[in-house]
PLY file of the C-alpha trace (Angstrom):
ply
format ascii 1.0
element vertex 306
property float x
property float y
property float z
element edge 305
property int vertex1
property int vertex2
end_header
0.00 0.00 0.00
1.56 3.32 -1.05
-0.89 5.17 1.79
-2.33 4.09 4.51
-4.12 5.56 7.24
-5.62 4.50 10.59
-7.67 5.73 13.20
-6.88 8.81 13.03
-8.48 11.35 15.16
-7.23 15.58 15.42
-8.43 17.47 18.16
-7.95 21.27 18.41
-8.93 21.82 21.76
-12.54 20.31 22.38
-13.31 20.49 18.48
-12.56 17.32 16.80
-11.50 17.93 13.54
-11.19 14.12 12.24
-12.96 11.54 13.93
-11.22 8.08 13.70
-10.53 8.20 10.21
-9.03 5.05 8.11
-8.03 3.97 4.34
-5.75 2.55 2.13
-4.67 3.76 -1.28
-2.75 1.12 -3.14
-0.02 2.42 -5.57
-0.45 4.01 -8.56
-4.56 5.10 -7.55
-5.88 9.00 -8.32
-8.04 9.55 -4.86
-10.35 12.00 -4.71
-11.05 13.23 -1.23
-14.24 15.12 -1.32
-16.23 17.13 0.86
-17.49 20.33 2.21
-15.29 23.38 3.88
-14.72 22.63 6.67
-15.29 18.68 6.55
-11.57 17.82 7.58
-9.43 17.74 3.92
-6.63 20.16 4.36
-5.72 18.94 8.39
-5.85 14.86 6.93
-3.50 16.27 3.79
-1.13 18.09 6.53
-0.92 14.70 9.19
0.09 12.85 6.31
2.72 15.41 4.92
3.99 15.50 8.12
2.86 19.45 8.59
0.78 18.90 11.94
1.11 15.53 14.30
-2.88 13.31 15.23
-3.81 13.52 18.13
-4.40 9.89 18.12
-3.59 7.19 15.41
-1.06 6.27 12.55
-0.15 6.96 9.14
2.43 5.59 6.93
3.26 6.16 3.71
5.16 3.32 1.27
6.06 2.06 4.38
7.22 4.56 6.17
5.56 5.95 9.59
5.27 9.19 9.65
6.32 9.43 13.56
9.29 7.70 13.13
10.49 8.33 9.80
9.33 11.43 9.08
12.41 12.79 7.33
11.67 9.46 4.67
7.94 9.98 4.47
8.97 13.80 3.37
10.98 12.62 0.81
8.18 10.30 -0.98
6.03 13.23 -1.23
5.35 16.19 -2.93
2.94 18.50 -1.28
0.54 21.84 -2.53
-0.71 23.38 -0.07
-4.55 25.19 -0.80
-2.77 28.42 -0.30
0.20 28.09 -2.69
3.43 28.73 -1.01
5.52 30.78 -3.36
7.81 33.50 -3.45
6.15 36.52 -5.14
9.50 38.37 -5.70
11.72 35.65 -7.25
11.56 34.61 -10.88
10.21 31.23 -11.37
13.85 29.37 -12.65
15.20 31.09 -9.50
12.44 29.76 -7.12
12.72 26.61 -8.30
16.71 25.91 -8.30
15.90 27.37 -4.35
13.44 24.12 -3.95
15.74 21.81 -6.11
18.58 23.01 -3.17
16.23 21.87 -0.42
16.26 18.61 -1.99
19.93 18.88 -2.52
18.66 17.50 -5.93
22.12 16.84 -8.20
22.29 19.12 -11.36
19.90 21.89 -10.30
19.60 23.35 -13.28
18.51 20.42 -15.63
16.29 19.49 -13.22
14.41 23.00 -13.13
14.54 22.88 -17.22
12.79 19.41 -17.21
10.16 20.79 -14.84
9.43 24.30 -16.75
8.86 21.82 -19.28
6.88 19.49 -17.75
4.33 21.63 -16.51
4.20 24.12 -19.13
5.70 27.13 -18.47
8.45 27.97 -21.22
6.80 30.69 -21.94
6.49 32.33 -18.64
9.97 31.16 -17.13
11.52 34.81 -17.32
8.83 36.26 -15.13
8.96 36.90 -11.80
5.89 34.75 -9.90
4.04 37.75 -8.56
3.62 38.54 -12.45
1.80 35.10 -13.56
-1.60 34.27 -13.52
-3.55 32.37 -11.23
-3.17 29.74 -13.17
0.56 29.62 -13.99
0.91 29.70 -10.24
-0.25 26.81 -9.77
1.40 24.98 -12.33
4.30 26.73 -10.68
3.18 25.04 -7.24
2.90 21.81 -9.22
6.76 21.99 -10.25
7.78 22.58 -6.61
5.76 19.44 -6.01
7.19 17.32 -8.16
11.10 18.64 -8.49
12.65 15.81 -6.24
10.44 12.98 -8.39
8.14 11.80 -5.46
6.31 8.61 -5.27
3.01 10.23 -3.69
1.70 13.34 -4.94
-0.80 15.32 -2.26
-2.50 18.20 -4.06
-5.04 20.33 -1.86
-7.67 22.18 -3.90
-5.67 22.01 -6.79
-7.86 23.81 -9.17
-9.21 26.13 -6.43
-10.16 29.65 -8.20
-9.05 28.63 -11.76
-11.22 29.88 -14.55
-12.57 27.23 -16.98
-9.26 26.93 -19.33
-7.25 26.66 -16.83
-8.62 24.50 -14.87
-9.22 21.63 -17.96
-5.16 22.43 -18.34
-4.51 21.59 -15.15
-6.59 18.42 -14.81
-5.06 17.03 -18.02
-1.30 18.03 -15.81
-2.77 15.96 -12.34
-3.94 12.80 -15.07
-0.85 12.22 -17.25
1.14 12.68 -13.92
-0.52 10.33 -12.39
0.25 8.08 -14.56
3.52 7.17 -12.81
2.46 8.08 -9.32
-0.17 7.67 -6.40
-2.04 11.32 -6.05
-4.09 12.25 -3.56
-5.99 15.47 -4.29
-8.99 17.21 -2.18
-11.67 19.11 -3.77
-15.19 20.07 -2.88
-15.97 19.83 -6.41
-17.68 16.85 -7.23
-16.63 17.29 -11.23
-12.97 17.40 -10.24
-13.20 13.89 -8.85
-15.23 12.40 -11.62
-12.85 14.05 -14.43
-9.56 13.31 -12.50
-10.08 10.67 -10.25
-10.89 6.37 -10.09
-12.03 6.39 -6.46
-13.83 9.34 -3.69
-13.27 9.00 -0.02
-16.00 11.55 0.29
-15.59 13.05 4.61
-18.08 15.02 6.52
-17.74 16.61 9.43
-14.34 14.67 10.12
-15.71 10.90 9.64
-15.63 9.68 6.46
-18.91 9.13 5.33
-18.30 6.65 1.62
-15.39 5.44 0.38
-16.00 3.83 -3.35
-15.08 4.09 -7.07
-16.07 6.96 -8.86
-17.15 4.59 -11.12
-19.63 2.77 -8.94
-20.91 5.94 -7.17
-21.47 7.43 -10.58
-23.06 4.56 -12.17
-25.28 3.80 -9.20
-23.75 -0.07 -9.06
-21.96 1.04 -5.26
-22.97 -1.01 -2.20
-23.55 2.29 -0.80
-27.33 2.76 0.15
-29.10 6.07 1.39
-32.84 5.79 3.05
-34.44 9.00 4.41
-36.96 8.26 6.58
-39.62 10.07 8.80
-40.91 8.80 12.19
-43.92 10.10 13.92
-42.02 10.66 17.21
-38.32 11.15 18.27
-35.82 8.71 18.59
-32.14 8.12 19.61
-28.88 7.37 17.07
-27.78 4.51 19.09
-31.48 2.76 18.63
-31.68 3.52 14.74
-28.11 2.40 14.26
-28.91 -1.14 15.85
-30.95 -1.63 12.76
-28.87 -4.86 10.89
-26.09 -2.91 8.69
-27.35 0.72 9.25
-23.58 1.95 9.79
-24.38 5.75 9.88
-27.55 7.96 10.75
-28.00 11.62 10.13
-30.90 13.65 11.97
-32.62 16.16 9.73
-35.25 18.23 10.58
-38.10 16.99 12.75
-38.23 13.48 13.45
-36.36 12.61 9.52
-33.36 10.48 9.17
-30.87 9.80 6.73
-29.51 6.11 7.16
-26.90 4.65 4.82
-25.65 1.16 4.82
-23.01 -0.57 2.68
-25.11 -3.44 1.17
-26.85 -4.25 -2.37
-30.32 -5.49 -0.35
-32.74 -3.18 0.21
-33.01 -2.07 3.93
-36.26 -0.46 4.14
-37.83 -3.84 5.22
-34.98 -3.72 8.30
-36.60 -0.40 8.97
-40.42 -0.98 9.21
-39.59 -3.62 11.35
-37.36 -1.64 13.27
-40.39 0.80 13.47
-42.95 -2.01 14.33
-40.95 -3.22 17.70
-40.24 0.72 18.72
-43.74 1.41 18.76
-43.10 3.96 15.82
-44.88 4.94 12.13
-43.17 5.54 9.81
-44.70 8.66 8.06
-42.61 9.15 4.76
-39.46 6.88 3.52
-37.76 7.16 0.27
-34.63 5.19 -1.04
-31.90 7.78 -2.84
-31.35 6.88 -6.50
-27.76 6.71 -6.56
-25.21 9.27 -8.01
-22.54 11.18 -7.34
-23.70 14.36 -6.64
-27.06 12.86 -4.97
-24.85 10.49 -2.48
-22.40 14.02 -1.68
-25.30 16.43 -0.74
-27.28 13.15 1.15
-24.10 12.52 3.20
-22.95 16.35 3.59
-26.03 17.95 4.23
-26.02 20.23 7.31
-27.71 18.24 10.17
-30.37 20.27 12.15
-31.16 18.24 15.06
-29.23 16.03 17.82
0 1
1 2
2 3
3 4
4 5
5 6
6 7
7 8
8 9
9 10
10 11
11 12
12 13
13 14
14 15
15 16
16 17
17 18
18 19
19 20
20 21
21 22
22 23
23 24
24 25
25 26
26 27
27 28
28 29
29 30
30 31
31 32
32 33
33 34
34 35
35 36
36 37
37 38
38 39
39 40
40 41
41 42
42 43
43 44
44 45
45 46
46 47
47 48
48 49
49 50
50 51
51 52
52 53
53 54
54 55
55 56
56 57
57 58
58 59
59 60
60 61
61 62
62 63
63 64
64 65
65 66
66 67
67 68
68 69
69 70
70 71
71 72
72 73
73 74
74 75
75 76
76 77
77 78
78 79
79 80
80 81
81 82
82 83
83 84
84 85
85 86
86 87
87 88
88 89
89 90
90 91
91 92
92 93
93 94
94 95
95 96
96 97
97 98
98 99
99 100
100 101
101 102
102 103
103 104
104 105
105 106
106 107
107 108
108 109
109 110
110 111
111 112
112 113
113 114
114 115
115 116
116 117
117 118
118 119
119 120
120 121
121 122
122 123
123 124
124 125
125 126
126 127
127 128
128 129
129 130
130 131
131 132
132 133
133 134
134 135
135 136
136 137
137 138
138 139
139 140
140 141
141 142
142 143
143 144
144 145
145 146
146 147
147 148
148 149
149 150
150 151
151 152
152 153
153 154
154 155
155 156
156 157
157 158
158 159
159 160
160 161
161 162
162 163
163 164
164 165
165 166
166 167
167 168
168 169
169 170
170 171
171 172
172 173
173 174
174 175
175 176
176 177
177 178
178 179
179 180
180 181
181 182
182 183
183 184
184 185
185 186
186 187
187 188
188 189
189 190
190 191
191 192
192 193
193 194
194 195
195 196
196 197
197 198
198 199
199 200
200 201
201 202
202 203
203 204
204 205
205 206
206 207
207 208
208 209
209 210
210 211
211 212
212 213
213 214
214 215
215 216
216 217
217 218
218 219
219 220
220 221
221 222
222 223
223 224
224 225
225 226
226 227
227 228
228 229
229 230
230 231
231 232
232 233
233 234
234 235
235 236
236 237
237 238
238 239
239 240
240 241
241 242
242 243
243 244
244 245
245 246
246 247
247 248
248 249
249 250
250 251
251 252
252 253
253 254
254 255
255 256
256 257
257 258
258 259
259 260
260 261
261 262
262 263
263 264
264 265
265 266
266 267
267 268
268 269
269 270
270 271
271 272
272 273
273 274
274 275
275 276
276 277
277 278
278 279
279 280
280 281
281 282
282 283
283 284
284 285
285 286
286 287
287 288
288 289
289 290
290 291
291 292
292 293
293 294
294 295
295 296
296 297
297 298
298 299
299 300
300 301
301 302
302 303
303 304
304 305
């Protein structure tokens, strides 16, 4: 496994900002992680870089553990931030030699030339960063990325404020890359993943929430299975989530549930009988058809009661 990650849990004070997440990504797989601001992307991407420490758990990364071989984990990876990390004032050959030196990369130079050409940016190599274009920033950001030839690519909001040109450009950059490398990228964008990407770990509210190929969530042929239900009269998580392979349960508004369970048979008899021996009715249930963009906003809506 080129990443794998497990139980792991971030606290910032009393807010928990992952909740006993863990996955695998095998070698050579384009993973989507998708979800809302907010839902935990950007502090998962920074435990695994090595940026910020769990507060509980472990991650390693081709084989490496990121407590006790940090300083190997770092040199697998190549990391973009969301908020690009460049030097406004230095020309882009001159930024990028600087990275190459952290990396105490042989032959600088070369190196800098095969990257410029790489990602693109012959034309725009005698310009000073602060002069480019959102755009050629990023592809800039992609070059620091990949300038010491990593094995694992992590790309946060890659295509974050890109205008439609661009942002096909860069896709195309993240696929043929990929080609030779595992990539994790985040996105809230549920296109990104589907253009980009052959699997979504899709995470809400710091638990992840489905975990499938895009493929399969696309198509409607995933396991994954979304009820919403409406009782007549309140009842507790723990009690709905004892119905047989109900794994999560969302409260909406009112008395309404949204129950998912990672099985092809239909679960809504499991629920009216769940209903029958708690005394309940059931006033209103409706299975999701599946997609996409119908499982994201099921899983990720905002949840109005307790």
């Amino acid at each position: 496994m080129s990443i794998i990650v497990e139980n792991i849990t971030k606290l910032y004070g009393s807010q928990k900002a992952l909740d006993n997440v863990s996955f695998k990504i095998k070698a050579g797989e384009i993973v989507g992680l998708l979800g809302p601001n907010g839902a935990g992307k950007s502090t998962l991407m920074k435990i695994i870089t090595c940026f910020i420490p769990p507060s509980d758990g472990r991650v390693s990364v081709n084989g490496f553990d990121i407590f006790e071989q940090s300083i190997e984990v770092r040199k697998k990876v190549g990391y973009l931030p969301e908020n690009n990390p460049l030097y406004l004032d230095l020309y882009i050959k001159e930024y990028l030699e600087f990275v190459a030196g952290l990396y105490a990369i042989p032959n600088k130079k070369s190196r800098v030339k095969e990257m410029i050409d790489l990602i693109g940016i012959e034309k725009e190599q005698n310009k000073k960063i602060g002069a480019l274009s959102k755009g050629y920033r990023q592809r800039v950001g992609l070059a620091q990325a990949l300038i010491h030839d990593p094995e694992v690519l992590i790309l946060d909001e890659p295509t974050s404020g890109l205008d439609p040109n661009q942002l096909i450009e860069i896709r195309e950059l993240i696929k043929n890359v990929g080609k030779e490398k595992t990539v994790m990228l985040s996105t809230h964008i549920m296109q990104e993943v589907e253009a980009i990407c052959s699997r979504a770990i899709i995470i809400d509210q710091g638990k992840i929430v489905a975990d499938d190929s895009t493929k399969n969530l696309s198509e409607g042929s995933s396991n994954i299975q979304i009820v919403e239900v409406e009782f007549d009269s309140n009842i507790q998580q723990k009690q709905i989530l004892s119905i047989k392979d109900v794994h999560q349960a969302n409260k909406q508004k009112g008395n309404s549930w949204i129950l998912q369970a990672n099985v092809t048979e239909d679960i809504r008899p499991l629920v009216f009988e769940f209903a029958v021996k708690n005394n309940l009715k059931v006033l209103s249930m409706q299975k999701s058809e599946q997609s996409l963009e119908k499982v994201f906003q099921k899983l990720t809506k905002k949840k109005t009661g307790k």
